[in-house]
C-alpha positions in Angstrom: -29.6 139.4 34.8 -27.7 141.0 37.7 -24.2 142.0 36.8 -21.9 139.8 39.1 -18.5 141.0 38.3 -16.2 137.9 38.5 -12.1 138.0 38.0 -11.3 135.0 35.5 -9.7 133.0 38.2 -13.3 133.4 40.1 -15.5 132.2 37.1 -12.6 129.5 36.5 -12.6 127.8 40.3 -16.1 127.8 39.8 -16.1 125.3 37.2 -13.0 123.6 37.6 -11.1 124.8 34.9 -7.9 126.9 34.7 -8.2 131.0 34.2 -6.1 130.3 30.5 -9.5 127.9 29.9 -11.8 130.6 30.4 -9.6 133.4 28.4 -9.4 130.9 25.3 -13.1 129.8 25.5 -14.0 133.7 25.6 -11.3 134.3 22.2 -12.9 131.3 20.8 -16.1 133.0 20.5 -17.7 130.4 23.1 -18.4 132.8 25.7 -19.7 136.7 25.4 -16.7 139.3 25.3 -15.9 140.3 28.7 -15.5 144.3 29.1 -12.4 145.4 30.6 -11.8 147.2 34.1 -9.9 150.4 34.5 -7.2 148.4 34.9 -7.5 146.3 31.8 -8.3 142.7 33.7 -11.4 141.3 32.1 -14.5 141.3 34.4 -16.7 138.4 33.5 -20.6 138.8 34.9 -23.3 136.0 35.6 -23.9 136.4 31.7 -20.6 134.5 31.0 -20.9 132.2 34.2 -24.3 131.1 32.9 -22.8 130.7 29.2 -19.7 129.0 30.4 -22.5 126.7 32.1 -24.2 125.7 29.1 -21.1 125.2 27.3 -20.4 123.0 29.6 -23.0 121.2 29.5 -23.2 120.4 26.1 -19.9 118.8 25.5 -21.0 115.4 26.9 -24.1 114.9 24.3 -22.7 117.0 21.4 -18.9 116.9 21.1 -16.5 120.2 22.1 -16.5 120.9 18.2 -20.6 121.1 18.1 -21.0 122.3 21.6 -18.4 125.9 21.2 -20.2 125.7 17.7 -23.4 126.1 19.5 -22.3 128.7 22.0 -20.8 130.8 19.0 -24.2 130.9 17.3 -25.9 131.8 20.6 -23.6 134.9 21.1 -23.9 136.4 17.3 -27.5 135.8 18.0 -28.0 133.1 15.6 -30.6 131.5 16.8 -31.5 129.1 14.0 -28.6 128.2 13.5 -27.7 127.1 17.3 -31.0 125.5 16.6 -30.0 123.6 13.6 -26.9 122.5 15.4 -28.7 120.7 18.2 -31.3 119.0 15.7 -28.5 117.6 13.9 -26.8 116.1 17.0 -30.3 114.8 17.7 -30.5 113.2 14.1 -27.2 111.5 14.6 -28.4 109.9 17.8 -31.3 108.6 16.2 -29.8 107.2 13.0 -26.9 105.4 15.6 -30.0 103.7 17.5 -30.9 102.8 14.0 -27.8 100.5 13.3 -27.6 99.7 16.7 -30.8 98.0 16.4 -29.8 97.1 12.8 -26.6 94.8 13.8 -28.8 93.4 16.8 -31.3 91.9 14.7 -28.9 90.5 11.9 -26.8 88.4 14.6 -29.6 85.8 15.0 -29.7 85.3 11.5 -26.5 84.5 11.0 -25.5 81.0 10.1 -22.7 79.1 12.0 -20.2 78.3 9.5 -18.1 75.1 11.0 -14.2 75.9 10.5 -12.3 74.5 7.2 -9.4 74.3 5.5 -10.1 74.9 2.3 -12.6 77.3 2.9 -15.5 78.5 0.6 -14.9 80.0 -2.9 -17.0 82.8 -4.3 -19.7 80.9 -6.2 -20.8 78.6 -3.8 -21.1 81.5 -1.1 -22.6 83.3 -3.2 -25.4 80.7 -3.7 -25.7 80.2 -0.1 -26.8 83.7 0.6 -28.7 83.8 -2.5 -26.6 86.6 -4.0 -24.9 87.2 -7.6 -20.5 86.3 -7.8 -20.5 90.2 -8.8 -21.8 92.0 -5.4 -19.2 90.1 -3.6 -16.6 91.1 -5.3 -18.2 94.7 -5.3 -18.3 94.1 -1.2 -14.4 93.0 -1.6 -13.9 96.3 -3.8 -15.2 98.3 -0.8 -13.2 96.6 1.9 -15.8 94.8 3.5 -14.4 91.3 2.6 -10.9 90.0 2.3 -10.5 86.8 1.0 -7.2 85.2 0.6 -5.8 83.7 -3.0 -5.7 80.1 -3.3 -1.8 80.1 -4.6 -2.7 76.8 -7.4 -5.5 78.9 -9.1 -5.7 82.5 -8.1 -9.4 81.8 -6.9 -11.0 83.7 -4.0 -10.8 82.0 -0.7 -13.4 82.6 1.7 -12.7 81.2 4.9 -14.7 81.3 7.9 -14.6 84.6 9.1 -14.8 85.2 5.6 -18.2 84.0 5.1 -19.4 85.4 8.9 -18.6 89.1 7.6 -20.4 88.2 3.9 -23.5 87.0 6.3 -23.6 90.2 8.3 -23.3 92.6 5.8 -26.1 90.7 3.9 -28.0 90.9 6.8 -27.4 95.2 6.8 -28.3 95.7 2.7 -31.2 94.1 3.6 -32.2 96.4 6.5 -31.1 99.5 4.1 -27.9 100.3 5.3 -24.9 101.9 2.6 -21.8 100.0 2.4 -19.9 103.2 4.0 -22.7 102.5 7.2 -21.5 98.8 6.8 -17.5 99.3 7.2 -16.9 100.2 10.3 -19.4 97.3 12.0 -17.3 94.6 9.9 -14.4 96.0 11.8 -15.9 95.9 15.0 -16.8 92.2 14.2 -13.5 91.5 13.4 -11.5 93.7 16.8 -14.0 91.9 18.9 -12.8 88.5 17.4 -16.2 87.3 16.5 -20.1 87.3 16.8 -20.2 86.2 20.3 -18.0 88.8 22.1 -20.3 91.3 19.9 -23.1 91.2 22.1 -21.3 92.6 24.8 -20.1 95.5 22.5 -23.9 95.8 21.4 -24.5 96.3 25.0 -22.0 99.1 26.3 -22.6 101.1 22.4 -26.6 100.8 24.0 -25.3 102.2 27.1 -23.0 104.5 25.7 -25.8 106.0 23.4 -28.5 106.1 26.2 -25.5 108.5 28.4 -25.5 110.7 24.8 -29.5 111.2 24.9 -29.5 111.9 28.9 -26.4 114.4 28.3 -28.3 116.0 25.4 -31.3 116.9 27.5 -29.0 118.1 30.5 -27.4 120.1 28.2 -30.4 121.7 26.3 -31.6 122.3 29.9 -28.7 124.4 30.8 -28.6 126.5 27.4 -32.4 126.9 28.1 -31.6 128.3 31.4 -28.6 130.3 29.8 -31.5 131.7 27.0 -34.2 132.8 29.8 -31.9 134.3 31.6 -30.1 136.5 29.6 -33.0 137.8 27.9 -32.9 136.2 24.0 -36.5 135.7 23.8 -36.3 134.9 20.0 -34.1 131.7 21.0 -35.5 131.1 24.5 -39.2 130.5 22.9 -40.7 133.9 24.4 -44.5 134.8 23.1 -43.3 138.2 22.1 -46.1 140.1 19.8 -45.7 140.0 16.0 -47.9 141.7 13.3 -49.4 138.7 12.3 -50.6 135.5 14.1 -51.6 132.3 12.6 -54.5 130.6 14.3 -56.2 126.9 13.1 -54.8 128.4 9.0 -55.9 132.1 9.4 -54.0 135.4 9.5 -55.5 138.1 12.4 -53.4 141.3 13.1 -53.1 141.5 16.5 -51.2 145.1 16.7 -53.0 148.1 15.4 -53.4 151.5 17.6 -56.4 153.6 18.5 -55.9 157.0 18.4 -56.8 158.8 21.8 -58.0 161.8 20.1 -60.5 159.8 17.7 -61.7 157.9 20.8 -62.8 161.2 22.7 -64.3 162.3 20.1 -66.4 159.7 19.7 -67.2 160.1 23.5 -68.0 164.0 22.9 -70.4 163.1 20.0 -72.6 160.6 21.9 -72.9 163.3 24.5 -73.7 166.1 22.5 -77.5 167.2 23.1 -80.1 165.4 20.4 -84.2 165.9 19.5 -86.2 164.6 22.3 -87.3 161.3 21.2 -84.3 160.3 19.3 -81.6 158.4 20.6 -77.7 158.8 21.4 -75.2 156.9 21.0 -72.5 156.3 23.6 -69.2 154.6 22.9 -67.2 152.3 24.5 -63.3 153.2 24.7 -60.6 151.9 25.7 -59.2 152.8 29.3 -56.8 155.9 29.1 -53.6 154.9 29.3 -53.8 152.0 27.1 -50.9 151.6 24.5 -50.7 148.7 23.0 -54.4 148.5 22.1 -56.1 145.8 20.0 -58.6 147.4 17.3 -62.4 147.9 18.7 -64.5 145.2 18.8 -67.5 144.6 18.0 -68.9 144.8 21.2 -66.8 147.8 22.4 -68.0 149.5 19.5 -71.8 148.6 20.2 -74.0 151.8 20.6 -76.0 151.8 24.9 -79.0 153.5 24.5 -80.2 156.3 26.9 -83.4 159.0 26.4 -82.6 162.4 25.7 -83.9 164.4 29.0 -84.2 167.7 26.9 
């Protein structure tokens, strides 16, 4: 990559942030250490302007916390670990789909409970959903009900709402989902101020996760871009040689050298003088030059027969 020197307030205008913004993101570890002039200023390159980029661009899908997280792996060379970081954003996406889909299927099912003023108590709610007196109260225990007291008896109340929130998280256990998973739908339920206004919070969360998956892919575009260019071809998926290469279960070695001096030898042999009648052999060798050479093969090592002339 060509070294563009940039002053901080350059690389700064250039992505709309202030020149303190670039000096904390470069102490924070986000972006590369930037050498110092002769005059002590800093003098960022295109290195940092593609880095500051990515960084960038990864906020919207990942979160600032996972995003510099990223970067710093990048810039100690931690590839698997920057790696790791992204799968996990990817995993959270998915398993958020999951109880998006989760709470969209259980609000059919739910049965309309007409209002009342005595409202339900625990054993005949617990009938109607065909569960045991003991997992609602275990459901209570966890905060994901709150029935009042009748004052008379002590009993649990459930009223309406009440028996709307036992429904629904009925409707999650049965898809799979923890009680921890559960909580924070049940509040939702009850900010939004009931089933009904839900499916218009079911629609913006879709919306809001599809803008998390695009970001996500903008972003691993940029750090992509960031990778190639600065030359990290163990995190920017280069084919670089290794000793060993797997192919359909096998192990070949791909990297062994020829000696020059064994190869013209060979060549002087084959052309030494032989018994009329017999037959010489002449070998095949690499081209001179060669350095990386792969062993002979076969073929390159397959005697051409000529008559002696003697």
């Amino acid at each position: 990559m060509a070294h563009n020197l940039q002053r901080p307030v350059d690389l700064a205008r250039s992505h709309g942030l202030s020149t303190q913004a670039v000096r904390n993101y470069e102490a924070a570890g986000i972006l590369p250490p930037a050498a110092r002039g002769a005059n002590g200023y800093r003098a960022y390159t295109a290195a940092h302007a593609s880095a500051l980029a990515a960084f960038l661009a990864l906020v919207p899908g990942h979160g600032h916390r996972t995003a510099a997280d990223i970067m710093r792996a990048v810039n100690r060379g931690g590839g698997e670990s920057a790696l790791r970081l992204i799968d996990e954003s990817h995993a959270q996406l998915l398993d958020d789909r999951r109880v998006l889909a989760a709470v969209a299927a259980a609000l059919p099912n739910l049965i309309p409970v007409p209002a009342s003023r005595t409202g339900t108590f625990i054993g005949p709610l617990a009938r109607k959903l065909g569960l045991r007196p003991a997992t609602l109260r275990k459901w209570e225990r966890a905060g994901l009900l709150n029935p009042r007291r009748d004052p008379g008896t002590g009993y649990r109340v459930y009223d309406p709402a009440d028996v709307r929130d036992a429904q629904l998280i009925h409707q999650l256990r049965r898809g799979g989902y923890l009680l921890t998973r559960i909580a924070p739908l049940i509040t939702q339920v009850r900010t939004a101020g009931g089933v009904e206004p839900l499916q218009t919070l079911l629609d913006d969360w879709n919306a809001r996760l599809t803008a998390r998956g695009r970001a996500m892919l903008a972003g691993a575009a940029a750090l992509h871009d960031h990778l190639t260019a600065t030359v990290r071809p163990a995190l920017a998926g280069s084919d670089s040689r290794k000793d060993h290469a797997v192919d359909h279960g096998r192990t070949e070695t791909t990297v062994l050298q020829v000696p020059r001096e064994l190869a013209d030898l060979l060549v002087a042999e084959s052309r030494a003088e032989v018994p009329s009648g017999r037959r010489s052999t002449t070998w095949q060798t690499p081209p001179s030059g060669a350095t990386a050479a792969r062993p002979p093969s076969p073929a390159m090592l397959r005697p051409t027969s000529r008559s002696s002339t003697t």
